[in-house]
BAGUTI-74657 format. One record per residue (C-alpha): residue number from 1; x, y, z. Coordinates in nm, 2 decimals. Example, Ala and Ser with C-alpha at 12.3 -4.5 7.8 and 13.67 -1.06 7.14 Angstrom:
REM BAGUTI-74657
<tike><k>1</k><c1>1.23</c1><c2>-0.45</c2><c3>0.78</c3></tike>
<tike><k>2</k><c1>1.37</c1><c2>-0.11</c2><c3>0.71</c3></tike>
REM end
This chain:
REM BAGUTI-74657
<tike><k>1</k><c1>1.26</c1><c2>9.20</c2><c3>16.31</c3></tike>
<tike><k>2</k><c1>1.32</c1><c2>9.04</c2><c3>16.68</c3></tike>
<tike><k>3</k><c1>1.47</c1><c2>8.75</c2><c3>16.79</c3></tike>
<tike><k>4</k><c1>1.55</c1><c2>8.66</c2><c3>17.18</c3></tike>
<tike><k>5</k><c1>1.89</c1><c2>8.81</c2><c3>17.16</c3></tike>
<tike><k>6</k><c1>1.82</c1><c2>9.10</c2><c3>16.92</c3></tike>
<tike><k>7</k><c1>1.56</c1><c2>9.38</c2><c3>16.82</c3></tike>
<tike><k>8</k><c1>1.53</c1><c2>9.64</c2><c3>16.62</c3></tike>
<tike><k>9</k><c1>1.39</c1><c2>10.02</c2><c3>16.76</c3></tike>
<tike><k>10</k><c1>1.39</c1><c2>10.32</c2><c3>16.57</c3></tike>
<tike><k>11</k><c1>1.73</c1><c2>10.23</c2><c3>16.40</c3></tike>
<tike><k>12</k><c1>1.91</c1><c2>10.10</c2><c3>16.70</c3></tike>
<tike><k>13</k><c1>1.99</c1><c2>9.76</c2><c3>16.72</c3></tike>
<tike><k>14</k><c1>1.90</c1><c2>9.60</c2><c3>17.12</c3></tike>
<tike><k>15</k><c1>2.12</c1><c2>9.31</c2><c3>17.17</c3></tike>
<tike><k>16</k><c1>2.14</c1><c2>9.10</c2><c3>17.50</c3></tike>
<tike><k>17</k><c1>2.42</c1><c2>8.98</c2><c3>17.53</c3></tike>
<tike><k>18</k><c1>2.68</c1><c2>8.72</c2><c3>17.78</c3></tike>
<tike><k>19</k><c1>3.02</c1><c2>8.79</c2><c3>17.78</c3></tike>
<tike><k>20</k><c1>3.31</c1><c2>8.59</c2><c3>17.86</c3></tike>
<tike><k>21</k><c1>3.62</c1><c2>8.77</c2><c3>17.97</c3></tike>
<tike><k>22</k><c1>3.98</c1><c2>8.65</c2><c3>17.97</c3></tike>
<tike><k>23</k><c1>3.93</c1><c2>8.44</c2><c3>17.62</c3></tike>
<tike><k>24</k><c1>4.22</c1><c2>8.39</c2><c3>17.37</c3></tike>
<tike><k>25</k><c1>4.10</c1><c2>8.61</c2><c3>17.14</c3></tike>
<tike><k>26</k><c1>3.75</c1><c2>8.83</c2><c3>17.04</c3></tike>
<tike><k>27</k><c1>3.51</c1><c2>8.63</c2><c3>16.88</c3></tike>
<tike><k>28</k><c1>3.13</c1><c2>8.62</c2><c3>16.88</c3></tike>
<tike><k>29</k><c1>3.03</c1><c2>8.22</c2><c3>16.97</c3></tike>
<tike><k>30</k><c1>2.67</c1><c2>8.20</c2><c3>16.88</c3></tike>
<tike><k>31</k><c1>2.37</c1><c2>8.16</c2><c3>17.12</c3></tike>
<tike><k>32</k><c1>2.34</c1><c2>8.06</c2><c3>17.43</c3></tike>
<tike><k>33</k><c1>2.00</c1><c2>8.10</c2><c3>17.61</c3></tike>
<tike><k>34</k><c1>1.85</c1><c2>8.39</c2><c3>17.41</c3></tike>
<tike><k>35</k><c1>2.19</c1><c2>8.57</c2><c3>17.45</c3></tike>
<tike><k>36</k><c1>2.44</c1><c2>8.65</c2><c3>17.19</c3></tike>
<tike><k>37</k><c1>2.74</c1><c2>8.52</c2><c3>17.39</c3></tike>
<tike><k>38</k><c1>3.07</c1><c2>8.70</c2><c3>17.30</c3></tike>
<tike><k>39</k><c1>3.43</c1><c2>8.60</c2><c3>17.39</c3></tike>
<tike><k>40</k><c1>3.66</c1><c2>8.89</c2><c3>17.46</c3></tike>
<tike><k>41</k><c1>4.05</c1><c2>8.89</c2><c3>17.56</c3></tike>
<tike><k>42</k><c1>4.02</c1><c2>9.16</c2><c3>17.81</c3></tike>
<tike><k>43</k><c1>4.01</c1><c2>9.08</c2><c3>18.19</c3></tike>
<tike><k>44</k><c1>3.63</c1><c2>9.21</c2><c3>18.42</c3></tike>
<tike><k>45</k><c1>3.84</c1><c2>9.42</c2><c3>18.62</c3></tike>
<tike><k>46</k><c1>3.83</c1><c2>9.85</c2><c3>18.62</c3></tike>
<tike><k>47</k><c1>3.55</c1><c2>9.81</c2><c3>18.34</c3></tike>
<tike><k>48</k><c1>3.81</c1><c2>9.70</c2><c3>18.11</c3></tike>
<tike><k>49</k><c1>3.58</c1><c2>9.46</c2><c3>17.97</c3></tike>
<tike><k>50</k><c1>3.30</c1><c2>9.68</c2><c3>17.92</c3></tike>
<tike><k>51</k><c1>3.56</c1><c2>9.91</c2><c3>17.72</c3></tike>
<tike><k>52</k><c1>3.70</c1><c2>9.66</c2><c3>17.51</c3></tike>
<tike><k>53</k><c1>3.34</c1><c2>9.50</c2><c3>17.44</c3></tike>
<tike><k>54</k><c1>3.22</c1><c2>9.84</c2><c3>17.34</c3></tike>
<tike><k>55</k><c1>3.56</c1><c2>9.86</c2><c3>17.09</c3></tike>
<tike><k>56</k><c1>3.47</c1><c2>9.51</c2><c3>16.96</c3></tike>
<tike><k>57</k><c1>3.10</c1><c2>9.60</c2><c3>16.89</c3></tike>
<tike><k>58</k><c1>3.20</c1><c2>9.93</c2><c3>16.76</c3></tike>
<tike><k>59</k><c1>3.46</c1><c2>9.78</c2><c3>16.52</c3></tike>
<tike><k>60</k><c1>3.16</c1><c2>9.49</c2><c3>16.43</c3></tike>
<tike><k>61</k><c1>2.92</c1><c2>9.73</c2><c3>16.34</c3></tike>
<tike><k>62</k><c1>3.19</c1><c2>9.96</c2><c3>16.19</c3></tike>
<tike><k>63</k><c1>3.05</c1><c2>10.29</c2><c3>16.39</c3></tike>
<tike><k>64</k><c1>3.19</c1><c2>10.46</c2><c3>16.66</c3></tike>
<tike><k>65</k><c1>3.24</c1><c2>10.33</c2><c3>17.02</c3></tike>
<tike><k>66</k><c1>3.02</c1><c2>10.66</c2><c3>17.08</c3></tike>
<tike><k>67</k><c1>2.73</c1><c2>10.47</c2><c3>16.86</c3></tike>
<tike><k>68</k><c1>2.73</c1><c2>10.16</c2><c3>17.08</c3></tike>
<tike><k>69</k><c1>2.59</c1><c2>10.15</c2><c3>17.46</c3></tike>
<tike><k>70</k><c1>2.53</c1><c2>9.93</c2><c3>17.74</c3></tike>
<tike><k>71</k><c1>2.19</c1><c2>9.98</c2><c3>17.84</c3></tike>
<tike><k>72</k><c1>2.24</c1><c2>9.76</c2><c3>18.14</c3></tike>
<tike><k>73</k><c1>2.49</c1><c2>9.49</c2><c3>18.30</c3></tike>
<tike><k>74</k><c1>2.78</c1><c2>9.69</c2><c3>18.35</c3></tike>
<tike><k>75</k><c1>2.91</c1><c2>9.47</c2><c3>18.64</c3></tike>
<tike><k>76</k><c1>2.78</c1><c2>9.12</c2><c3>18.52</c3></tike>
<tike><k>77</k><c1>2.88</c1><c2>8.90</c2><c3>18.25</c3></tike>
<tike><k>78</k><c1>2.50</c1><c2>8.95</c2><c3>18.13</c3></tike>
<tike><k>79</k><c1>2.45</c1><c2>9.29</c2><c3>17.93</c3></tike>
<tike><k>80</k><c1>2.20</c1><c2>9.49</c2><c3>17.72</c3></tike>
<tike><k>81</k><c1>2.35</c1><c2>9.71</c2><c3>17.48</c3></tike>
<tike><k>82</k><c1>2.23</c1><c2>9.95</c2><c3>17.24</c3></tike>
<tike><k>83</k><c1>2.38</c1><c2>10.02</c2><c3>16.86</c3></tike>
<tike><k>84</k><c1>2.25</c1><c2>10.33</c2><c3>16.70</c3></tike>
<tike><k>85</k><c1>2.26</c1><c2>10.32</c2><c3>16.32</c3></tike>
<tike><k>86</k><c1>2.47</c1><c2>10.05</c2><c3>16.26</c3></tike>
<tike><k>87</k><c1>2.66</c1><c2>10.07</c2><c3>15.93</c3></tike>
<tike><k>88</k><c1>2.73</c1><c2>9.72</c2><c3>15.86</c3></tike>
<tike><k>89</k><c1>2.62</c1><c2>9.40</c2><c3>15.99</c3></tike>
<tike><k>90</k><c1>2.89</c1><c2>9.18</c2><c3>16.04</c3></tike>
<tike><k>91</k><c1>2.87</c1><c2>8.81</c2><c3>15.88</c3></tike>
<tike><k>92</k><c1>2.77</c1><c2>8.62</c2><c3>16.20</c3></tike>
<tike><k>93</k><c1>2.48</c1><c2>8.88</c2><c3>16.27</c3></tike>
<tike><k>94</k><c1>2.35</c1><c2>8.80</c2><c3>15.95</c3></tike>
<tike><k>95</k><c1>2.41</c1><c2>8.40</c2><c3>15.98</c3></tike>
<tike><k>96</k><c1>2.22</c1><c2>8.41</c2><c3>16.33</c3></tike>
<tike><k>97</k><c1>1.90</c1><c2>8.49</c2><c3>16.19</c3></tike>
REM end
């Protein structure tokens, strides 16, 4: 299956993602040009945000933060990341097809 925002390679899911920092709380939004755009409470500074969008995706996917990757776009609000073997897809996933 593939999608703008998603694809499927050998059992690991590619997402592209956007991701806002600083929100009131985690929460995936919906699309926004071909991106999955995710809200998450932690600030861009230190790579917080990249740790805590890791946690969030982890806990999403229910595997562990070790199964989920960003491929690229550690620095920018615009990401790539890689899930390997996700366990469960989480309710908005599957409404987003």
């Amino acid at each position: 299956m593939k999608a703008g925002w998603r694809q499927w390679q050998d059992g690991v899911l590619l997402l592209r993602v956007h991701v806002q920092p600083r929100a009131s709380h985690d929460q995936v939004v919906g699309i926004q040009d071909e991106r999955l755009k995710i809200r998450i409470t932690a600030p861009p500074v230190d790579g917080a945000a990249n740790v805590h969008l890791i946690r969030f995706m982890a806990r999403e996917f229910r595997v562990p933060k070790s199964r989920v990757e960003i491929l690229n776009g550690e620095t920018g609000r615009e990401k790539r990341l890689a899930i390997h073997a996700p366990r469960a897809h989480p309710k908005w996933f599957e409404d987003l097809r």
